[in-house]
N, C-alpha and C positions, 0 to 999 in steps of 0.2 A: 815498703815505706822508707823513705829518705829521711838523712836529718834535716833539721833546716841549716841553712849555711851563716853558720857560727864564728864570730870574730875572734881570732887566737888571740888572748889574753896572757902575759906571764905570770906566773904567781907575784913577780916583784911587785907589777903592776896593782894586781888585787890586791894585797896585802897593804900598800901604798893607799889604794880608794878604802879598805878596812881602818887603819888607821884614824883616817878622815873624818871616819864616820864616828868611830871611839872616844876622838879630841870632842867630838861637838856641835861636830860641823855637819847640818839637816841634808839629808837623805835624797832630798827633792832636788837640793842645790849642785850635790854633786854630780846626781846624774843630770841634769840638765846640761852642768859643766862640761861633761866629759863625753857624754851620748851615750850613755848608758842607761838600760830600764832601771826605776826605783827596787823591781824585786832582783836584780841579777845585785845591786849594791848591796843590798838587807840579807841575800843568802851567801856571800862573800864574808862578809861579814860573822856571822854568825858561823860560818864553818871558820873562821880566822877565829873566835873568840873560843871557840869550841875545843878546838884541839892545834893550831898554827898553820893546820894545812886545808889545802884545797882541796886531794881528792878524797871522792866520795869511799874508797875503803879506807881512810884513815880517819875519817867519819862517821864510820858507821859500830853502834853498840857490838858487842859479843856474840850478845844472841842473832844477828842479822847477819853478820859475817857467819856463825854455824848453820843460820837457816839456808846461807844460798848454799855452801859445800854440802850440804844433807841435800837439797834437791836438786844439785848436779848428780849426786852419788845415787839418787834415786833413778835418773833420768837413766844413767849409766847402766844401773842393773834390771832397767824397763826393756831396754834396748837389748843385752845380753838375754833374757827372758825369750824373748820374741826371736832371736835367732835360735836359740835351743828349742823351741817351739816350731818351729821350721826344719831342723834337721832331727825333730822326732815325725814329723809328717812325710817326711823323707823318707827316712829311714822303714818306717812302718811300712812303705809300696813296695820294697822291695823283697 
């Protein structure tokens, strides 16, 4: 599966159209202005009022940043599991 093909935005930029939106100035108006969808303004936004940044790990709660490291670390020792499970199937033919 591909992403779709995304216009590089800078944060000044966004932060700039967040503003926009802050002062007062409607939603509709901007992105019409700029060529932007109303929801890429409104989730700009709100990750700008949020925390000042754009990306999503500097956006995301405590718990959701420990839940992806627990289910890498799971992945991890799923993976480790199944190779030791393979060189005890080994190991036993011989």
């Amino acid at each position: 599966m591909t992403k779709k093909n995304q216009a590089a935005y800078t944060d000044e930029f966004r932060e700039q159209i967040a503003k926009l939106v802050i002062s007062g100035k409607p939603v509709a108006h901007i992105a019409k202005e700029y060529g932007i969808s109303k929801s890429t303004v409104s989730t700009w936004t709100a990750k700008f009022q949020n925390s000042g940044s754009f990306r999503d790990a500097d956006n995301r709660a405590a718990e959701e940043t420990e839940l992806i490291k627990l289910r890498k670390e799971n992945k991890q020792l799923q993976m480790e599991v199944d190779i030791l499970k393979q060189a005890a199937l080994i190991m036993s033919r011989k």
